[in-house]
C-alpha positions as a Markdown table, in Angstrom:
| # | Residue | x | y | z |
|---|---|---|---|---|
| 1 | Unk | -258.0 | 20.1 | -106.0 |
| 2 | Unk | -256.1 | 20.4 | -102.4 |
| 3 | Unk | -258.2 | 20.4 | -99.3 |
| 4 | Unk | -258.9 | 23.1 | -97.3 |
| 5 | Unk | -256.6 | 23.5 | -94.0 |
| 6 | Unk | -258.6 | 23.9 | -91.0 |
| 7 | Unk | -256.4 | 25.0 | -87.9 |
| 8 | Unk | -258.1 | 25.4 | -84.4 |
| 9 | Unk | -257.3 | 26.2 | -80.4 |
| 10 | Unk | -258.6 | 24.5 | -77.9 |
| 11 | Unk | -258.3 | 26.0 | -74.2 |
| 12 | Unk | -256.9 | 23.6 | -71.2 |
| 13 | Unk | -260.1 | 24.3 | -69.4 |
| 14 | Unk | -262.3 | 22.5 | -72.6 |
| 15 | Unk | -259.7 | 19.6 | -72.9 |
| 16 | Unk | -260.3 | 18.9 | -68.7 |
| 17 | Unk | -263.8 | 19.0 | -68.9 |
| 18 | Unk | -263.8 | 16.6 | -72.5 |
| 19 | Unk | -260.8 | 13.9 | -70.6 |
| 20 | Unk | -263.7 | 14.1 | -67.4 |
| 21 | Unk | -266.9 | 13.9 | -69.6 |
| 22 | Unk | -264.7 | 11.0 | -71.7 |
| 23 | Unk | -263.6 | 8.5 | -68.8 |
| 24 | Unk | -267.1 | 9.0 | -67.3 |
| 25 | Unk | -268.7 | 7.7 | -70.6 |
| 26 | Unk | -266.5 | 5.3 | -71.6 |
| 27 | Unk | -264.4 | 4.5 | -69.0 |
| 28 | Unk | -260.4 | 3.5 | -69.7 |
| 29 | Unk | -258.5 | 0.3 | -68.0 |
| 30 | Unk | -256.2 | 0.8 | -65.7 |
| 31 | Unk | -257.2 | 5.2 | -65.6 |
| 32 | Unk | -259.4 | 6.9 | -63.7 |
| 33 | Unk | -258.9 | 10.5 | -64.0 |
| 34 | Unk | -256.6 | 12.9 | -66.2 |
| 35 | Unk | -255.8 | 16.6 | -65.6 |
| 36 | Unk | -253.7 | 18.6 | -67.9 |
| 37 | Unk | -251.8 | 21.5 | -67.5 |
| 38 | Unk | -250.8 | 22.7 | -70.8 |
| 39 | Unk | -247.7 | 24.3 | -71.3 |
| 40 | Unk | -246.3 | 26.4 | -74.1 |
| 41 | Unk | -243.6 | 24.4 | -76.3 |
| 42 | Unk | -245.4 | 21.0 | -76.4 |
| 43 | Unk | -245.0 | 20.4 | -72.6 |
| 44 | Unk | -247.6 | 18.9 | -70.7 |
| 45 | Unk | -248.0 | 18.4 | -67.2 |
| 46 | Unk | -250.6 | 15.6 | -66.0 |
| 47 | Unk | -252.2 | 14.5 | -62.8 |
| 48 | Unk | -253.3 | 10.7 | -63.7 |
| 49 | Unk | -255.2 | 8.6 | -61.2 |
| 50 | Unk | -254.1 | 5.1 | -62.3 |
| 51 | Unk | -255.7 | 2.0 | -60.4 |
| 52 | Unk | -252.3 | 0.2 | -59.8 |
| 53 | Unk | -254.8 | -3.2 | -58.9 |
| 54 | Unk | -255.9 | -3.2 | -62.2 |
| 55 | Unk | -252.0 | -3.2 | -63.4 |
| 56 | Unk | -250.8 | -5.3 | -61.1 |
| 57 | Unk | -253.5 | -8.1 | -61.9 |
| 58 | Unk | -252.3 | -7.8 | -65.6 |
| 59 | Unk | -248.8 | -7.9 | -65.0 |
| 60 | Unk | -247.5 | -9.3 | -61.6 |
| 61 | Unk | -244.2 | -8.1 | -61.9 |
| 62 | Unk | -244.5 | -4.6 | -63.5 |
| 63 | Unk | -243.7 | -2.9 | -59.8 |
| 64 | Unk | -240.8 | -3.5 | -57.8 |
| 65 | Unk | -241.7 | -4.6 | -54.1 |
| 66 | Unk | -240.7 | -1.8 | -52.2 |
| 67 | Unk | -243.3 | 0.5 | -54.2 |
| 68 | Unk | -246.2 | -1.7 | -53.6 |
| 69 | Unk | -247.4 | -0.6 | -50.9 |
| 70 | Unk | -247.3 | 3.0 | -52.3 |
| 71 | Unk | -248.6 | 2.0 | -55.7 |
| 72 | Unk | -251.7 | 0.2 | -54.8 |
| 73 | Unk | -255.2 | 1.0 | -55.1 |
| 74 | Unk | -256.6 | 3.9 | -57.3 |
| 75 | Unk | -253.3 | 6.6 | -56.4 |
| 76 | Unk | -252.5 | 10.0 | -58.7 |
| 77 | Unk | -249.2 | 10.6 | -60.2 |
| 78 | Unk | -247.8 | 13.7 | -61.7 |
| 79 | Unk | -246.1 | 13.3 | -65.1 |
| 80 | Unk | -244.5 | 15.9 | -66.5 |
| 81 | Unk | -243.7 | 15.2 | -70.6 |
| 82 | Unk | -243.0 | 16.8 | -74.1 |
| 83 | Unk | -244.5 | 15.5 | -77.3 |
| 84 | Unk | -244.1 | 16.4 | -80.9 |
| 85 | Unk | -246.2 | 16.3 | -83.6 |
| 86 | Unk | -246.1 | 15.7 | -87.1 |
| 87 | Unk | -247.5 | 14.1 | -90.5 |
| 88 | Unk | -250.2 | 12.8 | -88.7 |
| 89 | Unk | -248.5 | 11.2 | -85.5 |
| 90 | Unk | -246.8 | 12.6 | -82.4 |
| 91 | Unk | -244.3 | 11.2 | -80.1 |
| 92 | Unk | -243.5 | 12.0 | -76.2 |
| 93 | Unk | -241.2 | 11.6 | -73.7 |
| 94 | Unk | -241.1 | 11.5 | -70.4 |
| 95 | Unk | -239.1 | 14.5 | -68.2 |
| 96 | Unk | -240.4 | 13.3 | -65.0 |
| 97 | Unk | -243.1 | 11.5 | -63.1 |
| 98 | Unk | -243.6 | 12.1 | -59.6 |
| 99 | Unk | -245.7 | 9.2 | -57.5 |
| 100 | Unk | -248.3 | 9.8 | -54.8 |
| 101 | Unk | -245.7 | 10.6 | -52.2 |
| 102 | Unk | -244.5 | 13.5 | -54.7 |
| 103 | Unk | -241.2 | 11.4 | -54.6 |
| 104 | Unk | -239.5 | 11.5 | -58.5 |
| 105 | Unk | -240.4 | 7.4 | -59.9 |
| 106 | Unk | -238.2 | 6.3 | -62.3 |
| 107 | Unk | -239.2 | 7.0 | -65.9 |
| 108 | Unk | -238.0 | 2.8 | -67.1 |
| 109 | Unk | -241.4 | 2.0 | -64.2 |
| 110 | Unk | -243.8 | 4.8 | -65.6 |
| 111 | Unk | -242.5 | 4.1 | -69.4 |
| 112 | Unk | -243.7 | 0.1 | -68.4 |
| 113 | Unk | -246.8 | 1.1 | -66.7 |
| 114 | Unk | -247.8 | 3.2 | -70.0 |
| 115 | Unk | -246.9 | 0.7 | -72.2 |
| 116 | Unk | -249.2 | -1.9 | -70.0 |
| 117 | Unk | -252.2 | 0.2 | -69.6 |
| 118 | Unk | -251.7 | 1.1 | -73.6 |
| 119 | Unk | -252.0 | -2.7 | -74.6 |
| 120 | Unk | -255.0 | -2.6 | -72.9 |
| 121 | Unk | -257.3 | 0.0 | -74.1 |
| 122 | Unk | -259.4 | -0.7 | -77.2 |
| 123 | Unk | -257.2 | 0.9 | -79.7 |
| 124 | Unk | -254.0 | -1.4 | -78.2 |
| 125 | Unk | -251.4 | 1.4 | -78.4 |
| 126 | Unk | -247.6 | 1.1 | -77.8 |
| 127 | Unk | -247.0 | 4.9 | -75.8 |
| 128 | Unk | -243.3 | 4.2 | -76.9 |
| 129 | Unk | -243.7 | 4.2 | -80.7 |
| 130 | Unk | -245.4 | 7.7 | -82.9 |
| 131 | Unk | -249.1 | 7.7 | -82.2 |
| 132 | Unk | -251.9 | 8.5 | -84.8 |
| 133 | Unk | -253.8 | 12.0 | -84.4 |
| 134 | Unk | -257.8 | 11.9 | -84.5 |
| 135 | Unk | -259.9 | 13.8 | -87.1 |
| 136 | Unk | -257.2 | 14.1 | -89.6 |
| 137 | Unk | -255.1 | 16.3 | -88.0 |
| 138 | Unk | -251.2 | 16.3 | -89.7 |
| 139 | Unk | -250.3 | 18.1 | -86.3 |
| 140 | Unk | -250.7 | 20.1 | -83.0 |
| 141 | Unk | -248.7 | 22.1 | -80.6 |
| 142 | Unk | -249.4 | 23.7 | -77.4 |
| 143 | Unk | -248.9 | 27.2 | -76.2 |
| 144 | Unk | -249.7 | 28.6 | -72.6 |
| 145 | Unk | -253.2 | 26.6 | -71.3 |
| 146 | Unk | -254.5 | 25.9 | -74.9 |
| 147 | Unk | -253.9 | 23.2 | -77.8 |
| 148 | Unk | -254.0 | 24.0 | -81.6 |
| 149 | Unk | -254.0 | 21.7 | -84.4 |
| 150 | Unk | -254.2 | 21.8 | -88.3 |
| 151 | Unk | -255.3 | 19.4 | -90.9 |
């Protein structure tokens, strides 16, 4: 007997108001607001508030001295990245991360900072190896301002 595929869409507007609803409820280390753009082709744009204190008190080093003064304090960043999905996983990259100056960072700092605030949420991920997809999905894809997914 083969299961049943189950496909659905999601528009940007529902996943905004879910990441909000989320990080109210069960608040993230290190994040303290997401926005998505979503873009057709697996790109996504993001606005993420990190608190760069938090960071900083786990790892000393992570940001080179002459950001510091920049990248203290709760401070949004714009990352702009592609994923893709499949067999259950999904994978991104970075294209580009703009800091709260809307100066370009350099991906190596942002790529650390994801990696840091990864190891510290309760499901300890690595952002730089394939990720698991909730709920079963096998894979998802985005088209202009809405996700879709399959089982």
């Amino acid at each position: 007997v083969s299961a049943q595929k189950i496909g659905f869409e999601v528009p940007e507007r529902a996943v905004n108001e879910y990441l909000a609803y989320s990080l109210r409820n069960k608040p993230r280390p290190g994040i303290s607001a997401i926005t998505v753009t979503l873009l057709p082709k697996n790109d996504i744009s993001a606005a993420i508030e990190i608190d760069f204190n938090s960071v900083t008190e786990w790892n000393p080093e992570i940001l080179p001295e002459p950001l510091r003064p920049l990248l203290s304090g709760k401070r949004t960043i714009q990352l702009n990245t592609h994923f893709e999905s499949k067999n259950g996983t999904f994978t991104f990259s970075l294209k580009d991360v703009h800091g709260p100056d809307g100066k370009l960072l350099e991906n190596k700092l942002m790529t650390a900072l994801l990696r840091a605030i990864g190891s510290r949420q309760p499901e300890s991920y690595d952002a730089a190896k394939p990720l698991p997809l909730p709920f079963g999905l096998k894979r998802i894809w985005t088209e202009k301002q809405s996700v879709m997914g399959e089982t």
